[in-house]
C-alpha positions in Angstrom: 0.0 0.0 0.0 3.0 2.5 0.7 4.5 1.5 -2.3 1.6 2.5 -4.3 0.9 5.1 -2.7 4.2 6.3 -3.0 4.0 5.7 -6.9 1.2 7.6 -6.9 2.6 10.6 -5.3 5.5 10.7 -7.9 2.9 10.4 -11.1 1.5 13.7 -9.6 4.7 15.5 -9.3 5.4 15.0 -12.6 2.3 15.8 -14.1 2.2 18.8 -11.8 5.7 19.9 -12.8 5.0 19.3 -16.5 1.5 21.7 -15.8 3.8 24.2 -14.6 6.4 23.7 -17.2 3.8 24.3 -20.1 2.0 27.3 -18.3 1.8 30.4 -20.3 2.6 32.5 -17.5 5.8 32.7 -16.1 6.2 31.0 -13.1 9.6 30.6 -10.4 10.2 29.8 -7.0 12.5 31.4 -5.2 14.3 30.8 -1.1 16.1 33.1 0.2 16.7 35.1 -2.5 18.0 32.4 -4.6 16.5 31.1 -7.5 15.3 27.2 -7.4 13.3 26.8 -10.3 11.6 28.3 -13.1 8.8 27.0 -15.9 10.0 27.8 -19.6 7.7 30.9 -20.5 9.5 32.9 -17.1 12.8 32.1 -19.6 11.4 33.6 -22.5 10.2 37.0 -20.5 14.0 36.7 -19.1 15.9 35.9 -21.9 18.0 33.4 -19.4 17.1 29.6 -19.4 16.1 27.7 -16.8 19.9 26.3 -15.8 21.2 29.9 -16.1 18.7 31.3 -13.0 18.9 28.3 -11.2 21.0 29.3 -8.2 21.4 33.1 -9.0 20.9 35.3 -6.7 17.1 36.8 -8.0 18.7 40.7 -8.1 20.1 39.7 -11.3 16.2 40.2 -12.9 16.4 43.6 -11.2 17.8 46.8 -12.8 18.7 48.3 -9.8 19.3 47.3 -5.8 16.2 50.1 -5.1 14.2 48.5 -7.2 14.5 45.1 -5.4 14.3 46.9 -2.3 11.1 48.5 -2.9 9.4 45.7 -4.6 10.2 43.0 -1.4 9.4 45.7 1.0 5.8 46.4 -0.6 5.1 42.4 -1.7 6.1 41.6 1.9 3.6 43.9 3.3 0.7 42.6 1.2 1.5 39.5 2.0 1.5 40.1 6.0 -2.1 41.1 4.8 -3.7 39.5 2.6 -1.1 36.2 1.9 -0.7 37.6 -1.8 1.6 40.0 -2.9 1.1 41.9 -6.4 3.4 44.7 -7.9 4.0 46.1 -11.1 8.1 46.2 -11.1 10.8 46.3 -13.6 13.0 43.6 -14.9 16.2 43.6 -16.7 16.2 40.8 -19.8 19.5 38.9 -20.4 20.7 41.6 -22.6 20.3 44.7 -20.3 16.1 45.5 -22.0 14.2 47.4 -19.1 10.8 45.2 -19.3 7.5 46.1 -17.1 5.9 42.8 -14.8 3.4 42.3 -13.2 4.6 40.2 -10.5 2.1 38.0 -8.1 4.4 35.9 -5.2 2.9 33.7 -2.3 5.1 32.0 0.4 5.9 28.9 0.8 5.3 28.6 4.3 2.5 30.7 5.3 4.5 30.8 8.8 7.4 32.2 7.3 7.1 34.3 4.2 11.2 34.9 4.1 11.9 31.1 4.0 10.8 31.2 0.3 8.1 32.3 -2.3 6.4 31.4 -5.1 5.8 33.4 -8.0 4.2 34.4 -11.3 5.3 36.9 -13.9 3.4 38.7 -16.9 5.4 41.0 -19.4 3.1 44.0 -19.7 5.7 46.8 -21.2 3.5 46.6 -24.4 0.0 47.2 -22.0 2.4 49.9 -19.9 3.6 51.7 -23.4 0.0 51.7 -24.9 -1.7 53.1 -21.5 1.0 55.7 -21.6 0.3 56.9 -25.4 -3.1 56.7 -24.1 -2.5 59.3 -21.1 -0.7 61.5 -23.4 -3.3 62.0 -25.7 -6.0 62.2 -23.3 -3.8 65.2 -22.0 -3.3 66.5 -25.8 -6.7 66.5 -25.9 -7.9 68.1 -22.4 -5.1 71.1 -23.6 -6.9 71.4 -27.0 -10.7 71.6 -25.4 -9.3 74.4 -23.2 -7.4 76.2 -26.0 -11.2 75.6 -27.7 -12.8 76.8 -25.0 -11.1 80.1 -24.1 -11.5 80.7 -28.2 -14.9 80.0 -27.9 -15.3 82.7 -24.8 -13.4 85.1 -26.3 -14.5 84.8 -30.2 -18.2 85.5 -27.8 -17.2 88.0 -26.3 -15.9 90.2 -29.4 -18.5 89.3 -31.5 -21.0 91.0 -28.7 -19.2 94.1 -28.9 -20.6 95.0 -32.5 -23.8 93.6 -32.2 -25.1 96.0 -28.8 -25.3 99.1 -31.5 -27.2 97.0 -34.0 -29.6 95.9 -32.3 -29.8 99.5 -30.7 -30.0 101.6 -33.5 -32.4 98.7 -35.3 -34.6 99.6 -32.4 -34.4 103.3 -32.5 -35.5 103.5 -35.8 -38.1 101.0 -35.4 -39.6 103.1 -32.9 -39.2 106.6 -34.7 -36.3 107.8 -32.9 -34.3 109.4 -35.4 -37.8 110.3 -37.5 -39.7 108.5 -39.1 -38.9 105.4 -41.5 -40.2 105.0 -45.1 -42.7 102.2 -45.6 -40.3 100.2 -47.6 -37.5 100.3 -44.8 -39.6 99.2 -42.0 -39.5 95.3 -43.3 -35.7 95.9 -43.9 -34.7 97.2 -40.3 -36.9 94.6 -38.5 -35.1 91.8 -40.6 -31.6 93.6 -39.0 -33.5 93.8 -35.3 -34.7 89.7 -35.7 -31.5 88.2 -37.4 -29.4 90.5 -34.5 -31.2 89.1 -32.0 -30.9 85.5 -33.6 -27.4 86.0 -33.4 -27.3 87.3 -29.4 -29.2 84.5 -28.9 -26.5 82.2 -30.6 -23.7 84.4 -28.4 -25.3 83.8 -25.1 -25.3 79.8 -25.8 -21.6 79.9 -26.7 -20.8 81.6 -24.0 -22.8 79.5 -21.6 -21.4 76.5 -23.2 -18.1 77.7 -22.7 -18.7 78.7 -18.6 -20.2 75.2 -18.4 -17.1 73.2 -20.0 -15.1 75.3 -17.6 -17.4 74.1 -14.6 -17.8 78.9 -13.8 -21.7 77.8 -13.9 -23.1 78.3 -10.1 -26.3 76.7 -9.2 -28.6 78.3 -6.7 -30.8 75.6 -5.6 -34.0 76.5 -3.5 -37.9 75.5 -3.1 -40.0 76.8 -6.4 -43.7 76.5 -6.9 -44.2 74.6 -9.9 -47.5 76.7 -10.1 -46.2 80.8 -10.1 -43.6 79.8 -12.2 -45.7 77.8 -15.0 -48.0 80.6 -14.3 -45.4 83.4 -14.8 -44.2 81.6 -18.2 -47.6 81.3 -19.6 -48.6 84.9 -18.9 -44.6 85.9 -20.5 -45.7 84.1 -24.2 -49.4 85.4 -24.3 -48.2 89.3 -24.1 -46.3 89.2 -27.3 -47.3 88.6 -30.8 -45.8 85.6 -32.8 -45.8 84.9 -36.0 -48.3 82.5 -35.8 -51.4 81.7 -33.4 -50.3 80.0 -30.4 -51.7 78.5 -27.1 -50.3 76.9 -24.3 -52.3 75.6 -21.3 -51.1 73.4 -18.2 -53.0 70.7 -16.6 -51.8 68.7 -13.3 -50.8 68.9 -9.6 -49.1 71.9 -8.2 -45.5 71.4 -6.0 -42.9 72.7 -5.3 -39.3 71.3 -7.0 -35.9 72.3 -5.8 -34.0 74.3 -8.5 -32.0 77.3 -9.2 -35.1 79.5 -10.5 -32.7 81.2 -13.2 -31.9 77.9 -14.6 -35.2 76.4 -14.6 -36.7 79.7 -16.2 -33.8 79.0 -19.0 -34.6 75.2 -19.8 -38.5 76.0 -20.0 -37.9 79.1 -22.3 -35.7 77.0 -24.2 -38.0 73.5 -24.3 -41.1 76.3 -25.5 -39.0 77.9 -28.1 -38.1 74.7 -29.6 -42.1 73.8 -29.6 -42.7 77.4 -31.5 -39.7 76.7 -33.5 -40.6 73.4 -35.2 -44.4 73.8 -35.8 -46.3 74.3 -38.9 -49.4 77.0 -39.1 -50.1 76.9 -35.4 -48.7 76.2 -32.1 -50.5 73.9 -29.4 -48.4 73.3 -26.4 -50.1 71.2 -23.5 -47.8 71.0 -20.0 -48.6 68.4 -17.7 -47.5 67.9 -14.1 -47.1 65.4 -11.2 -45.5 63.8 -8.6 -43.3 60.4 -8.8 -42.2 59.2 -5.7 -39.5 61.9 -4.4 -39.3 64.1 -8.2 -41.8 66.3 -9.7 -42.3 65.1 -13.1 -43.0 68.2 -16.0 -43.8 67.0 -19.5 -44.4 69.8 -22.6 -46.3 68.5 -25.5 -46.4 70.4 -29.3 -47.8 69.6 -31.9 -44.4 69.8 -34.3 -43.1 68.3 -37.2 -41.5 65.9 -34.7 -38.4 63.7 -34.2 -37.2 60.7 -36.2 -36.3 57.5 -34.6 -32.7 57.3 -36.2 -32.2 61.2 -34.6 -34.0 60.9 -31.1 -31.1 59.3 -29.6 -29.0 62.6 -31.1 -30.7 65.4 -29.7 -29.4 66.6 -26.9 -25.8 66.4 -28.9 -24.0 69.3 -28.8 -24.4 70.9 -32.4 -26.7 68.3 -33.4 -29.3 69.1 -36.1 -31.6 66.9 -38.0 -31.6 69.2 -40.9 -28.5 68.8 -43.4 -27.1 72.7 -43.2 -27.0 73.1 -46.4 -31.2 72.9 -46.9 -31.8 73.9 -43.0 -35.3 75.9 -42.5 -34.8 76.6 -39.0 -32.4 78.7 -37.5 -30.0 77.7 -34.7 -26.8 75.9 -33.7 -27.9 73.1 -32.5 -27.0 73.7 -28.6 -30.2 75.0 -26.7 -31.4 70.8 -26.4 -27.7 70.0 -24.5 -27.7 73.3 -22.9 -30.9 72.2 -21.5 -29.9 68.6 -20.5 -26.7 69.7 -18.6 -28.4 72.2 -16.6 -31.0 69.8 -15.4 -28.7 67.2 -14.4 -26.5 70.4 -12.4 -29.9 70.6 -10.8 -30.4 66.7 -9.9 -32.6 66.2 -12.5 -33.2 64.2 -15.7 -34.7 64.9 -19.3 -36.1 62.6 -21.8 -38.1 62.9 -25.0 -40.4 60.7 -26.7 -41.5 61.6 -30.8 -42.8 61.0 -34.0 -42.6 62.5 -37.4 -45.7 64.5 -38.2 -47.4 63.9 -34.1 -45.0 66.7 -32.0 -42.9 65.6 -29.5 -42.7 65.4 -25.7 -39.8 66.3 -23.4 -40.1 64.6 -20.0 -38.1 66.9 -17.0 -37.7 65.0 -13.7 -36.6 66.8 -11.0 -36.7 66.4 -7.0 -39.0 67.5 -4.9 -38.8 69.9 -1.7 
């Protein structure tokens, strides 16, 4: 019964040592300090064979006595801990080739780690050099979004400058202010006052895209009846003339949200200009609202052209438009949508739309309640 057991035992020695020969991770034990063996893949991330490490000192895989230093000292430690140590460290290859490894060792004798370990071995220079080129063009990239950004801000800035007399003097003469205008100028000046205020319009959304990509936007977040404010909004679009007849009612339960009122007042001017902006003959807005759980939930129907499937998931893009430029019938950058969506996540909220060509569209706006 020894005997076969004995046999036995030796069968599995050799198939385990054959296991570990064929591994494709490098694999070597080491005690104290001293290499006693090593599988034939740990000789190809070496460069020495497996008679050439056998009794060397294991410094020679190290390009420097720090370097050993610091990789026991920190191994050691996780090992104290956790009974596995794993560092990334340096290697020198038979040749003097700096390599990177990431190198996982376990003792021996769980009693005493220092009697001997032992340990695997991956060559990751290539994953080291590629996550490297990746860092430096994430950072060649952050550097050009900032150069973009203080273009953008500036480039705003400048092109305000001309445009506050433009619209002023439009305005003037509108109104008679300098006597007043022929019949056949009137049309012409109001096209200056309307395609000037387009264009101040355009301004203020680069220049809030730009404080918001610099993170200079401040929210101010109190209690806000849902009520005054829808209320306030209403009363705001039925004082002016449009272009076109227009009605919006509101239906639903009255709360009170936490937002920065500023903000809020921005997104629903911006959600209602969009509805004016993409109807035909006539403008029907219907907003509805409610409570869900702990957010107070604002939808705003229209009756617009509406949204295709393939550019729903597109349009709170940044200078997304469904229109090709070249035939566009609406004016616009494409940023008052994403404007919108990152103020209402600032805010705690979220925003969703559901559309279809021909039936309008409806923006969802979740945000908490007070």
């Amino acid at each position: 019964t020894l005997s076969s057991s004995s046999a036995a035992s030796d069968v599995y020695k050799r198939q385990l040592e054959s296991i570990l020969i064929a591994a494709p991770t490098g694999i070597g034990m080491v005690i104290d300090r001293v290499f006693q063996w090593s599988n034939e893949k740990l000789s190809q991330i070496t460069g020495y064979t497996a008679e050439e490490l056998r009794d060397r000192d294991s410094r020679i895989l190290y390009p420097s006595d720090e370097e050993y230093d610091r990789v026991g000292n920190e191994k050691y430690a996780q090992i104290r801990e956790t009974g596995t140590g794993t560092i990334v460290t340096k290697w020198k290859r038979k040749g003097g080739k700096i390599i990177d490894v990431l190198l996982s060792s376990t003792p021996l004798n769980q009693l005493d780690f220092a009697q001997g370990v032992i340990f695997t071995a991956l060559d990751i220079t290539d994953s080291v050099r590629a996550e490297k080129e990746i860092l430096e063009k994430n950072k060649a990239l952050e550097d050009a979004l900032t150069v973009k950004t203080e273009f953008l801000s500036m480039v705003s800035h400048e092109l305000r400058t001309p445009l506050v007399p433009i619209l002023g003097y439009a305005e003037v003469l509108l109104e008679g202010g300098l006597g007043e205008l022929p019949v056949e100028a009137v049309r012409p000046v109001q096209a200056i006052k309307d395609r000037a205020e387009d264009l101040a319009r355009l301004i203020d959304d680069l220049l809030l895209l730009s404080r918001l990509e610099r993170g200079k936007i401040k929210i101010d977040i109190k209690p806000m009846s849902i009520f005054e404010h829808l209320h306030e909004i209403i009363v705001d679009y039925e004082s002016v003339d449009h272009d076109k007849p227009a009605e919006i009612e509101w239906i639903g339960d009255d709360f009170d949200i936490m937002v920065d009122h500023t903000r809020f007042h921005q997104v629903m001017r911006n959600l209602i200009d969009n509805s004016f902006k993409y109807s035909l003959e006539s403008v029907n807005i219907m907003i509805k609202t409610k409570k869900e759980g702990k957010f107070g939930v604002i939808s705003i129907s229209d009756n617009g052209i509406g949204i295709s499937e393939t550019d729903l998931p597109k349009v709170f893009d940044r200078f997304y438009q469904a229109e090709p430029i070249d035939t566009r019938s609406h004016q616009g950058a494409g940023l008052g949508l994403s404007i919108t969506k990152e103020l209402i996540e600032m805010m705690g909220g979220t925003i969703g739309v559901e559309s279809e060509v021909g039936k309008g569209s409806t923006f969802t706006i979740k945000l908490p309640l007070a």
